[in-house]
N, C-alpha and C positions, 0 to 999 in steps of 0.2 A: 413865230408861230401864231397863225390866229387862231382866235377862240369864238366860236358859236356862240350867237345869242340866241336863245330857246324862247317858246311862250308856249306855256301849257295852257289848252283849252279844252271845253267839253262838248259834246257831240253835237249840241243845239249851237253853239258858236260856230262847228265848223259846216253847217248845215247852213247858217246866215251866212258865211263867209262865204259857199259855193265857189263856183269857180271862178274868184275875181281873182287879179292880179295881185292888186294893191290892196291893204288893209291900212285902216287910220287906228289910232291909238289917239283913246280919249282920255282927258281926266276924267273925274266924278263931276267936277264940276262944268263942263263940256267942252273945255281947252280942248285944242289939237294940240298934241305932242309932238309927234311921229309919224313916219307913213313906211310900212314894211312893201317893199318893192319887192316884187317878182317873187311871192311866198310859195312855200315848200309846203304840205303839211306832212305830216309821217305820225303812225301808229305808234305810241308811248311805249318802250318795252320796259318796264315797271320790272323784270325778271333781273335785266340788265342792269340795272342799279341798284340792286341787293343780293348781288355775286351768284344769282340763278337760285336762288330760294323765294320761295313765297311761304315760310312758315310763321303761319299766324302764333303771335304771342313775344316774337320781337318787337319790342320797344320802337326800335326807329321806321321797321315795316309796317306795324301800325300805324302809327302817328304821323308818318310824312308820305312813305311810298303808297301804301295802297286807297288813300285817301286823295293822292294826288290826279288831275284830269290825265282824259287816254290819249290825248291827239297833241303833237308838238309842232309849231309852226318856226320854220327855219327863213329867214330872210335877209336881205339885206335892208337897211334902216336910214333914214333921213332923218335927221332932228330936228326939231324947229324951235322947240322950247330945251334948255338946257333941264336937265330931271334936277328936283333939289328935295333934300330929303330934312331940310331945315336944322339938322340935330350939329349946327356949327361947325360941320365939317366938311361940306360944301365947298368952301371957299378955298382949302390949301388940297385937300386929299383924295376928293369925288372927280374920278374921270366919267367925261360923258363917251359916249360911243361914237 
């Protein structure tokens, strides 16, 4: 079974992002990472991941769902840099994509 890789982003991302194919993934520091080939983007359904309620004053729909951006980009992925999250577990347990 595969599993989607998601990237949430916000209207002004997908406003730059227009209608390009390819999307590069930067670090902070300006590394190329990644290149999302042939990207999707789709309308975040935010309803859909907290079982069709939007009732403010849950705990986890505060804090995570409705805070979260409205636009998901669905792609396939190139890596170039392996992601390393440095916290020593990189080396035996981190699968890259």
């Amino acid at each position: 079974m595969s599993l989607p890789i998601l990237l949430a982003i916000d209207d002004e991302t997908k406003e730059h992002i227009g209608s390009s194919h390819n999307v590069t993934l930067v670090r902070p520091q300006g590394d190329i990472i990644a290149l999302l080939i042939s990207q999707e983007i789709y309308k975040h359904n935010k309803e859909e991941r907290i079982g069709g309620t939007t009732c403010p004053g849950l705990p986890y729909v505060e804090e995570h769902i409705i805070p979260s951006r409205t636009w998901l980009i669905d792609s396939d992925l190139q890596v170039f840099q392996p992601i390393k999250y440095n916290d020593r577990l990189d080396h035996h347990y981190s699968l890259s994509p």
